[in-house]
N, C-alpha and C positions, 0 to 999 in steps of 0.2 A: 617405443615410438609413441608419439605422442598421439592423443584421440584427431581425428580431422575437426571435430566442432567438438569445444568445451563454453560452455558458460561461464563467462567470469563473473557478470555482475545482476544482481536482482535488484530490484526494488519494487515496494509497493506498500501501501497503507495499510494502516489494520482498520477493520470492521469498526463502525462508531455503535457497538454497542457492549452492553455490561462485561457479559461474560464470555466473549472470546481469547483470553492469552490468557496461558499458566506457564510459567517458569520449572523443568525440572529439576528434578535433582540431578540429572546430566547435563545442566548446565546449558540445556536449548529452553527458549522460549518457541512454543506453540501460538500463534494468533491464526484468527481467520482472517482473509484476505480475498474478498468477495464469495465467489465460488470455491476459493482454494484454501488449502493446511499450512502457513507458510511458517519452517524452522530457521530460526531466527539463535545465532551462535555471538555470545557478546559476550566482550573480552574487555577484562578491567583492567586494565593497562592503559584507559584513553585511546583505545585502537581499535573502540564502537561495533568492532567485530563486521560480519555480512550474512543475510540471508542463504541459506543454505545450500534453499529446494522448496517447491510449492508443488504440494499433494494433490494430485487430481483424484475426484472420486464422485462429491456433491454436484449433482443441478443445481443447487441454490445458495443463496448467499450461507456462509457460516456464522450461526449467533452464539454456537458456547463449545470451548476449548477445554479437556481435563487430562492432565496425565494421570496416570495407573499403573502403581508396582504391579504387575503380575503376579510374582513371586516374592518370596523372603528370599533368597539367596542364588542368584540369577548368573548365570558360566560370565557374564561381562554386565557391567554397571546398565550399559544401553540394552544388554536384548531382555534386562528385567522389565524395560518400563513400556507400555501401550498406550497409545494417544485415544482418548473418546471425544470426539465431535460431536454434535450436532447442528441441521441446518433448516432453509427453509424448505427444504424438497421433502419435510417433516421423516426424513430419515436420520437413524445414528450410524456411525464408521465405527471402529475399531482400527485401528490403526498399529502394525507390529512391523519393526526391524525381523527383514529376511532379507539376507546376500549383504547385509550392511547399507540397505535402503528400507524404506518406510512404505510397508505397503499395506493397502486395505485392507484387512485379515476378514471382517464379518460386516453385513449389514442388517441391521435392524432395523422393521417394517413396522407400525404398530400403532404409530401415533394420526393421528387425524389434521394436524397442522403445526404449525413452526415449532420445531423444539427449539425450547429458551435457553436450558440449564440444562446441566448430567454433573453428576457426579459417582467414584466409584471408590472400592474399597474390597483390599482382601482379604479372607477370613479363612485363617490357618486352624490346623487341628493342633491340641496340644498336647503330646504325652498322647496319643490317641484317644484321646476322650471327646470332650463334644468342641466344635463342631464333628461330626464321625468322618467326612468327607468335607477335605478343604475347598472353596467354592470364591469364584467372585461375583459379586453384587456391583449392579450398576441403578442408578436413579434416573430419573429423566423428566421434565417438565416439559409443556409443552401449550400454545396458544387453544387445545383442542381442553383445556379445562381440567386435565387431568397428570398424575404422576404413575409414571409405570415402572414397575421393581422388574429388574432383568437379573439372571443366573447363571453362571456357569461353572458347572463342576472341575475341579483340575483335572487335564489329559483331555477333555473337548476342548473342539474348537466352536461352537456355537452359544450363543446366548440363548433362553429360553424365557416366555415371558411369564412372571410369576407371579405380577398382581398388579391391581390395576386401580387406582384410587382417583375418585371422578370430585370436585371441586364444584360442581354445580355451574351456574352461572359465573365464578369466582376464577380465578389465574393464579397459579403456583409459580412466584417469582425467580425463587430459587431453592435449591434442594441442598443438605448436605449430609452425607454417610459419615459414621464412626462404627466402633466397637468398643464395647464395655472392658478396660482392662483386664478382668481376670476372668470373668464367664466369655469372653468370646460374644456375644452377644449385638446384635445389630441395631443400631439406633439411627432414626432418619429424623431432620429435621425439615422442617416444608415450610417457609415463609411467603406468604400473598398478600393481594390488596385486601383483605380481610383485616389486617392489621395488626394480625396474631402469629405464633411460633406454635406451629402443629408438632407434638413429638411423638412418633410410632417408632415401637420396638416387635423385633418381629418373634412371635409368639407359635410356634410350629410351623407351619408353614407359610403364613401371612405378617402380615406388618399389621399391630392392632397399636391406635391413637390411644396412647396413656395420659398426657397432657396439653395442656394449651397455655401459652406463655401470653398473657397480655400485658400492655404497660406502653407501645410504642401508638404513637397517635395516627402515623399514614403508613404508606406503601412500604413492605420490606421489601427491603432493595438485595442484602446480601448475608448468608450467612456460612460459617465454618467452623468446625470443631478440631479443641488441640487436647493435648496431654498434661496435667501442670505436674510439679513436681511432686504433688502426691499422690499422685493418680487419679483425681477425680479430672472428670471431662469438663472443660471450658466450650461453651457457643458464644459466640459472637454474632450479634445481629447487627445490622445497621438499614437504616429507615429516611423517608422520605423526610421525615419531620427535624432531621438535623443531630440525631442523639445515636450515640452506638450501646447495646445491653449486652454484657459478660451475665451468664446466667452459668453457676455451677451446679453440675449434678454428682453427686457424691452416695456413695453407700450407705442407708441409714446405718445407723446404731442404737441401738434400745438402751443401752446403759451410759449412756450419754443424755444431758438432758434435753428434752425438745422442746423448751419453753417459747423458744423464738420460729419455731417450726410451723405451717400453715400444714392443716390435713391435707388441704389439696394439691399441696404442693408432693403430695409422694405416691409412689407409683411402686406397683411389682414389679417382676422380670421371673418370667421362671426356666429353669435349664437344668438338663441332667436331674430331674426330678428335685431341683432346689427350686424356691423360693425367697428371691434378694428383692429389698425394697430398697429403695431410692427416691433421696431427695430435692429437688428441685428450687434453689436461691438465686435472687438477682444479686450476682457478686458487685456489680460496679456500676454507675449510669455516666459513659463520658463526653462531656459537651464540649465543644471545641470548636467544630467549623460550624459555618456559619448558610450551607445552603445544601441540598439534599444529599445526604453520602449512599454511593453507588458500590463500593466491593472493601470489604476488609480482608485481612490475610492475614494468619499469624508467622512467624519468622522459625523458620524449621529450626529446629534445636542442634546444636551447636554442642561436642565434646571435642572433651582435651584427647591426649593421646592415651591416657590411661583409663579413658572412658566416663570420664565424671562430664556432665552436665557445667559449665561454665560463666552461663550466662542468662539473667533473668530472663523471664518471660517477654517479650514482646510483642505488641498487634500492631500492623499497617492499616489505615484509612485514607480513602481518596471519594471527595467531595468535587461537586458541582462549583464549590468556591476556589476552585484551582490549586488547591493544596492539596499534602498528603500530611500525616502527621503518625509519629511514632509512639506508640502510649506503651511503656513501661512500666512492669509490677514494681514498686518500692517494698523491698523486701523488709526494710525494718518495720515502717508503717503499715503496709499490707493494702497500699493506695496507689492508685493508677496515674501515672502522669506523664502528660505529653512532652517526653524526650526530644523529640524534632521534630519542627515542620517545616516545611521546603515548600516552594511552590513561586507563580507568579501575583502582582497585585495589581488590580487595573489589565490593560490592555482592549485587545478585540476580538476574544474568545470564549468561547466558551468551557465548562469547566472540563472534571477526569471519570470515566465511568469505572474503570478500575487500578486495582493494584497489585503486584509484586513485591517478594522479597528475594531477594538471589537466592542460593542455596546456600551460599556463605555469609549471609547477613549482613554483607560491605556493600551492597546496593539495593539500590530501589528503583521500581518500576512505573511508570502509567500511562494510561492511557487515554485519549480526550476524543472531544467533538472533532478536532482537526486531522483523526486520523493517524495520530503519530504518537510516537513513545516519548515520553520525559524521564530521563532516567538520572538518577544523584548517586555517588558512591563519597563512601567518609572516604576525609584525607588518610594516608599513611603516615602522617605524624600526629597528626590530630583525631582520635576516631570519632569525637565528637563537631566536630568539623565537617559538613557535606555538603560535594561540589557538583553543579551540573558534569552531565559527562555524554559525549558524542553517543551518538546514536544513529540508526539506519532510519529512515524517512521514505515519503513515496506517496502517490496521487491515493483518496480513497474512493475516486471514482472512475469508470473509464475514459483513460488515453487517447487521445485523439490524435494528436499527431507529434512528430518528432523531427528535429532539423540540427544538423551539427554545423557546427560555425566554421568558417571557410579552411582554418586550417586544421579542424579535426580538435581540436584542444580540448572542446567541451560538449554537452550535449544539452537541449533546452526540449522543455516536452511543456506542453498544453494539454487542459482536461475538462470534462468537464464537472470537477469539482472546484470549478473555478479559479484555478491559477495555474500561471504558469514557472517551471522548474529548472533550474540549470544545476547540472552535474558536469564535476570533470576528478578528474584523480588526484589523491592526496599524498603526495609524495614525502618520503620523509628518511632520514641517512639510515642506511643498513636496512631497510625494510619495504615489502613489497607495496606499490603502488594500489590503493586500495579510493575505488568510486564513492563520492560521496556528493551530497544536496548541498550545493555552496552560496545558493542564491533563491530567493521566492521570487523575480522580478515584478509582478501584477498578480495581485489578488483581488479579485472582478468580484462583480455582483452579477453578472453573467455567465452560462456555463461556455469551455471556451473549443473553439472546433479546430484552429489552423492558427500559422506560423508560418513566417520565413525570415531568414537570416539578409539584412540587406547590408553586413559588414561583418567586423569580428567583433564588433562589442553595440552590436543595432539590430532589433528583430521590428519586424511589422505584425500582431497579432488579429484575429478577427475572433470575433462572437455572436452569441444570439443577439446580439444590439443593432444590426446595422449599419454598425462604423468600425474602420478601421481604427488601431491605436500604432504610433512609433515610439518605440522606447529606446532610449540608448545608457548604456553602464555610468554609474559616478565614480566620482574619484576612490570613495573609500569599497567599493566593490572591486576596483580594479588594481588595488594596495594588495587588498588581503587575497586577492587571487593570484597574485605573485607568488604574495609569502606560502600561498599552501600547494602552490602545483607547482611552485619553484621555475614559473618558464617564464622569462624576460620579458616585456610589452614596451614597445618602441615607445619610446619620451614623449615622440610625436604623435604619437595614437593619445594616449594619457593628459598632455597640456597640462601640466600640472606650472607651467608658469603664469599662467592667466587665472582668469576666473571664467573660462569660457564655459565647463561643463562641472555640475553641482557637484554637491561633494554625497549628498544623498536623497530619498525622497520621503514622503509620507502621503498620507492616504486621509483628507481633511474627514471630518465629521460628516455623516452622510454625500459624501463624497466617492466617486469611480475613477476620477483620475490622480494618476500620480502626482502629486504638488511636490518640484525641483526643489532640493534646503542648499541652500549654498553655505560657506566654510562662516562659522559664525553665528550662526544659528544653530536655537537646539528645541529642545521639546520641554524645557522651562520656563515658564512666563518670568518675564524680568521684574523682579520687586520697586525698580527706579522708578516705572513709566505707573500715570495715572490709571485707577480702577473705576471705571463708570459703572459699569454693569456687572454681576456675578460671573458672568459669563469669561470675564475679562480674566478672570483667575485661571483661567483652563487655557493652555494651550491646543491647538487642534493638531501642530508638532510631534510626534510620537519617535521619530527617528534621534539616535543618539550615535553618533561616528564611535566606532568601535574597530580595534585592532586585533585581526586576529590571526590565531598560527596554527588553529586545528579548525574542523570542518565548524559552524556556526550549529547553538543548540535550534529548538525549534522557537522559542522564545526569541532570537535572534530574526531568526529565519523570518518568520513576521512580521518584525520592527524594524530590521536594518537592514535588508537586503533588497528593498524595493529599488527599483527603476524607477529615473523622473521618464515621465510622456513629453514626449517632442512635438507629436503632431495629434489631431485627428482627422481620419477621410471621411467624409460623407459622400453619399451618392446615391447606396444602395438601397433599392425597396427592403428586400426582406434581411433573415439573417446571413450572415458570413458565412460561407462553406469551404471555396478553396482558395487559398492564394500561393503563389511563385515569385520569386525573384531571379531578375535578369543576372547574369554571373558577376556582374561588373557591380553590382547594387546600385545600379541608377535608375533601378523601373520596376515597377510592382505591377501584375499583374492576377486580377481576384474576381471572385467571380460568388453569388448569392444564389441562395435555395429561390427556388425558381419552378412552375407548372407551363409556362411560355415563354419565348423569348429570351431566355437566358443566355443574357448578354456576357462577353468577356471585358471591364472597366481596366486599362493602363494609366499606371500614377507615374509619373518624373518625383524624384527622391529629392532631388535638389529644389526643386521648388515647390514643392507638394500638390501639387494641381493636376487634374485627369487629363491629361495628353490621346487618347483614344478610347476607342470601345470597339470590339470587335464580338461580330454574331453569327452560327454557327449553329447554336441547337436548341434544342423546341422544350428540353427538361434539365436540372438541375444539373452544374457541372460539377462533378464529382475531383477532380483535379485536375491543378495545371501542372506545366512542367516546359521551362526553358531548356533547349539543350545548353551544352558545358562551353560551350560556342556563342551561344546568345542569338545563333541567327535567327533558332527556331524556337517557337512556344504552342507544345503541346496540350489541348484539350481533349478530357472522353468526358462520357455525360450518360445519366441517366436512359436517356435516349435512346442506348444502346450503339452512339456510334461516338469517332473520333473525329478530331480536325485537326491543321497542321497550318501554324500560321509563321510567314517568311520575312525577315524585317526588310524594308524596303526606307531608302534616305532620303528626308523631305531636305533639300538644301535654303530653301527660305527658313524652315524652324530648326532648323540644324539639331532634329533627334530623330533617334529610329522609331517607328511604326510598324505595325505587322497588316499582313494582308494575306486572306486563307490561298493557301495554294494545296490544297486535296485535305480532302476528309471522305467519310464513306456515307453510305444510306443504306435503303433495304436489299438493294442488289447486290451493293461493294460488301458490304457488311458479314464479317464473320461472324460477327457475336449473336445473340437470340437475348439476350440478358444483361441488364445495367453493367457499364463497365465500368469497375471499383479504382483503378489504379493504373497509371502509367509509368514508366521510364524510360531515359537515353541511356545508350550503350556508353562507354567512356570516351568515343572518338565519335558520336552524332551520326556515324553509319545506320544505325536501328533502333527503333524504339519498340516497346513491348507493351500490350495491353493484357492486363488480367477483369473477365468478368464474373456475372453471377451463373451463367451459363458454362460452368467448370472450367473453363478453357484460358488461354493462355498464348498469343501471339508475337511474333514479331515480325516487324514491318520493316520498309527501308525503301527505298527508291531504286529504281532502275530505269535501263536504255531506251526500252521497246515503245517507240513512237507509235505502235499501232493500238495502243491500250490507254495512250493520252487523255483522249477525248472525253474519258469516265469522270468521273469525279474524285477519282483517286486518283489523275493527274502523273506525276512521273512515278507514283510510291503502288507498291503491292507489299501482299504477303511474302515475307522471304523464310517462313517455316511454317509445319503440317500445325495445325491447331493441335496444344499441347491435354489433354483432358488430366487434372487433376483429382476427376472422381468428386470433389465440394467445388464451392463457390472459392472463387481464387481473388480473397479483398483486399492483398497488396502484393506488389511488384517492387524488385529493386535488381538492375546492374551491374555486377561488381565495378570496381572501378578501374580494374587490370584486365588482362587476358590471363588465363591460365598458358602455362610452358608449350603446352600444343596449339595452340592459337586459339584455342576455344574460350566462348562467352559464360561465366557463369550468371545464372538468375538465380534471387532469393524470391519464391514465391509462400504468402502467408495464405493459410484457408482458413474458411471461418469457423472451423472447430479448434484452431488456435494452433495448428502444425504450421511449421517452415518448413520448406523442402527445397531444398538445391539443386539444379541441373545443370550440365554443360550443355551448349548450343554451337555449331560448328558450320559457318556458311560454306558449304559446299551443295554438291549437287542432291548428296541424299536429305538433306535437310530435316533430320533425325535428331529427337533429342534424347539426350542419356540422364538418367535418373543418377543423381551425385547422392550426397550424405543426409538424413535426414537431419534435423536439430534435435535431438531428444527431447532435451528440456524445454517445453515449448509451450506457450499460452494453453489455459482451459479452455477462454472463450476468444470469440473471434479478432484478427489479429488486424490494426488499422493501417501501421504504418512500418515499413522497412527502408530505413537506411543506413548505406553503409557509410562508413566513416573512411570522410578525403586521406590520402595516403601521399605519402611526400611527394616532395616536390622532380624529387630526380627519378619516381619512379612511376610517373605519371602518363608518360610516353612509353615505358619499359614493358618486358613481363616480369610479373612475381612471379615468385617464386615462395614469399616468403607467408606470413602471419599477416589478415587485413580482419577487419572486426564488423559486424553487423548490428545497426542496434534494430529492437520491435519494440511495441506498445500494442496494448490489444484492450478490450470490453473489458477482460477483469483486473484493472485496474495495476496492472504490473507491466514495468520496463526491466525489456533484457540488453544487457550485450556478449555478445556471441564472437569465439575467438576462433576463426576459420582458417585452417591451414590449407591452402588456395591448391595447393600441387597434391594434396589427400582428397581433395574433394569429388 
């Protein structure tokens, strides 16, 4: 039987900083994801794969992501390997598969502020000799000035803290563990804004500094250690200053000569009462990008089936100048050269803080400022040959709100990391229908709070600006969203006979609004027309019409998928908070952060002009909400109470108007606490308020003329106040009845749980706890809606499969697949 609630769909951004995403050798990518671990399963077949599952554990953002073999030789591929986090709650995770999910295993206390960096490493006994007890070693940097070595013997479960090395005034950028090939021996490297490469090797019990590598002029940004095919240890550094250092360390030799050898450059090691010395060379210096490189990686090694090694050495780099670049040992030469570089040139981003290699060496990873992965895989005919390739996407800030367009097809979300998102599903012959980012519509220089759909291809947005914006689809968004959801869009919607609606838009040079490009225009200045000015050389154009039949890269995403702006509303003193739309999309209704007076402002869609205002409450309205009817438009508010406004028909102006017919105050009022969220039932019989004062109501009108007179007019309470134990920050609906006539609600709280209830208008007026969501926000949850459900079953009962989507504070959208008759 199937679960009542599965999750189908994740998204969300990754962390904009250095070290949060490693790539397993099982084939998940680990990134942080505000608060959360999110496993990220990507499939090179151009079928960009999906989010997994997001690890709840941290209070604080995540800044650094590492896998860790536990073991040499592990009962299943996955339960060898441990995820090491760290965040800013200045705690580290351990993270281990138990029951075939990913759960906290240990936490480590210790550090004094953000940990930046970890890294780890396991140290087998050989033949039983030294080490005498196999053990793992963990590294860890942190804003508190210091690197602390952590321990754990095999058969505990605890780490234990083994030493602790303080930096002074100074910051340990990044950390990296190895061991010496044949003594087992532990070697840590520690790169800072010191501008040097610290090497300690641990010496009985402690890690003691044997070296210091200088040569880099700024900040080290990144460093990692591989195996070359001689066995001597390769590090990799890379630095602010634009340059990456291969530094090898190799086992001296005394009968070899040392004429090119610096004394300082060698070091002891002593183990098992031996005494090895080691030498320290800068193998290679590789210049190439051109703006500060943030992570290198080298590309795990690669054998044939009879175990032989097959393929040179390679290192990943990814720069601030939006490229990544593959540097390759030349083996006959014994020179370093940049095999591939990928990336973009120009645009209006910024660059990538790191990198990946698969585990199969057929793709590549990064990650930027904008929160999102760029990933390339070589062709299958070509292996030298590398193409963008689909990837998962997602807000890197928190969600604010979410609206699905009238008939369910897509989903569009707003953030405030300033843009806003449309998602719909990617269909394709023989294969399951999989969520993807099909469109950036507005990318604002404001953070963005609200949405509403005033058609199927027209949102009205609001921000910290004061003005509303309308946006409506172009032609070349409304091609390719044919081609990839494969669902028809009437001739007449589209006008692709005219030139009525642009073909796309672009975003001018310090500029906030979308500028319309109609069929004909591109983002090349024309070489015919006269050049007065330098300036005249540059297009302020960025948009280039593009065909496409699989989700768009990020790169895309940015350039070609804008909305032109149709309108702006002025009116509002302060920022935008909530807006509605009338069912019919002929009337907006919105409302601004507000300490008095917080008025409710009605636009007419067709002519753009404020048609009313309606007043109500004394503090911020937190949200509107038309019923499915249009007669009514629901307000609650900061205030802690509701109002309930009824359209009434001016026949000189020939449009509707609302006018309050009940709301509550201190007497009416159930609530004690701002009320975060409302909704209509799917037949406008009751609408439902969730506040901060845990609770959970639903209302409705009634007969009893002797209760008129209040200000709650013909409406009461028609359920016991529901207590959700938190603050209850959204509300949603369903849009059916359950088989028994019952109502279900989606209520989110603000520890980031959904929780489902039936509700049953009868006389006990009793609510029954339904299914929880499992998988459910970390941090608190903004917006719940469920997705319109066809046409013929609209009036009906399901029976069947209806979908939920949420947004919450950390920065991830769900959608949730509800079996309505299991709930």
């Amino acid at each position: 039987m199937a679960a009542p609630c599965e999750t189908c769909f994740i998204c969300s951004g990754c962390n904009r900083l250095p070290n949060c995403v490693d790539w397993g050798s099982n084939g998940l990518i680990a990134f942080g994801a505000e608060n959360s671990l999110a496993l990220y399963k990507f499939h090179n077949n151009n079928a960009a794969g999906a989010i997994r599952n997001l690890l709840k554990g941290h209070k604080g953002k995540v800044h650094c992501v590492k896998w860790l073999q536990q073991n040499l030789k592990p009962a299943k591929a996955e339960d060898g390997l441990e995820i090491i986090s760290g965040a800013a709650d200045n705690e580290i995770i351990i993270w281990r598969i138990q029951n075939g999910i990913h759960q906290a295993q240990s936490h480590l206390q210790g550090h004094n502020g953000v940990v930046t960096a970890v890294d780890g490493v396991y140290i087998p006994s050989v033949d039983g000799s030294f080490p005498e007890r196999p053990h793992t070693l963990l590294a860890s940097a942190s804003v508190d000035s210091t690197v602390k070595i952590w321990q754990r013997n095999e058969g505990e479960e605890a780490f234990q803290l083994l030493q602790s090395i303080s930096f002074g005034n100074g910051f340990a950028l990044d950390v990296a563990l190895a061991i010496f090939p044949v003594s087992h021996v532990p070697i840590l490297a520690i790169g800072g804004d010191d501008t040097r490469v610290h090497l300690y090797v641990l010496q009985g019990t402690e890690f003691i500094e044997v070296q210091t590598l200088r040569g880099h002029e700024d900040w080290i940004r990144g460093l990692e250690f591989a195996v070359d095919d001689c066995g001597d240890l390769l590090l990799a550094s890379c630095s602010q200053d634009c340059f990456i250092r291969l530094w090898r360390i190799t086992r001296d030799k005394p009968e070899e000569s040392s004429s090119i050898k610096l004394k300082g450059n060698i070091f002891t090691v002593s183990y098992k009462d031996i005494e090895a010395k080691y030498v320290v060379t800068l193998e290679s210096l590789l210049a190439g990008h051109e703006q500060w490189i943030y992570g290198v990686h080298w590309q795990p090694p690669i054998y044939s089936d009879n175990g032989d090694k097959h393929q040179p050495m390679c290192l990943l780099s990814a720069s601030m100048d939006k490229t990544m670049i593959i540097w390759q040992l030349d083996v006959e030469t014994g020179v370093w050269v940049d095999k591939v570089r990928v990336g973009e040139v120009g645009g209006n981003t910024l660059g990538l803080y790191g990198c990946q290699f698969a585990p199969d060496g057929k793709t590549i990873l990064a990650h930027g400022y904008q929160g999102a992965f760029h990933v390339w895989s070589s062709s299958r005919e070509d292996e030298s040959l590398w193409e963008p390739a689909v990837t998962v996407s997602g807000h890197f800030q928190s969600v604010e709100d979410i609206v699905w367009d009238p008939e369910g097809s897509f989903l569009v979300s707003v953030s405030k990391d300033q843009t806003t998102r449309l998602f719909a599903p990617w269909r394709r012959d023989n294969k399951q229908a999989t969520w993807h980012e099909l469109a950036r519509p507005q990318v604002h220089g404001y953070d963005m709070q609200c949405l509403a759909m005033i058609g199927r291809f027209k949102y009205v947005s609001g921000a910290d600006e004061k003005v509303l914006r309308a946006f409506e689809a172009p032609v070349n968004f409304l091609n390719n969203f044919q081609q990839i959801t494969k669902e028809e869009i009437n001739k007449e919607t589209l006008k692709l006979a005219g030139q009525t609606i642009p073909e796309g838009a672009s975003v001018p040079a310090l500029g906030l609004s979308n500028k319309a490009i109609y069929q004909g225009e591109s983002g090349v200045a024309s070489c015919d027309r006269e050049i007065t000015h330098p300036s005249d050389q540059y297009s302020d154009i960025f948009f280039e019409p593009v065909t496409l039949l699989t989700p768009p890269t990020e790169e895309h995403l940015l350039q070609n998928t804008l909305w032109p702006e149709t309108q702006k509303l002025y009116g509002h003193g302060f920022e935008i908070f909530a807006i509605a739309s009338h069912p019919a999309g002929t009337l907006i209704a919105s409302a601004c952060k507000q300490t008095e007076h917080a008025n409710i402002m009605l636009w007419d869609t067709t002519t753009w002009r404020q048609v009313g205002e309606l007043s109500a409450h004394s503090l911020t309205v937190t949200q509107l909400a038309f019923s499915h009817s249009g007669k009514f438009l629901l307000a609650v508010s900061r205030d802690r109470t509701w109002s309930l406004f009824e359209a009434v028909q001016k026949q000189e102006e020939k449009s509707h108007l609302y006018q309050k017919v009940a709301c509550t105050d201190r007497k009416t009022g159930l609530h004690t606490r701002i009320i975060w969220s409302c909704s209509w039932a799917h037949n406008d019989q009751y609408f439902a308020t969730s506040s901060r004062d845990k609770k959970v109501i639903i209302w409705g009108s009634h007969n009893d003329e002797s209760q008129s007179s209040s200000c709650l007019g013909n409406y009461r309470a028609h359920s016991t106040p529901l207590d959700v134990g938190v603050s209850a920050t959204a509300v949603d609906f369903a849009p059916v009845t359950c088989p028994v006539g019952s109502y279900v609600l989606a209520v989110g709280l603000e520890p980031g749980n959904i929780l489902l209830y039936k509700w049953t208008p009868d006389s006990s007026q009793e609510w029954i706890k339904g299914s929880q969501i499992l998988l459910g926000h970390t941090m608190t949850v903004k917006r719940l809606r469920w997705r319109p459900v066809k046409k013929n079953q609209e009036k009906g009962v399901n029976t069947g499969t209806i979908e939920l989507a949420s947004c919450s504070t950390d920065c991830s959208l769900y959608i949730h697949r509800i079996q309505l008759d299991q709930v």
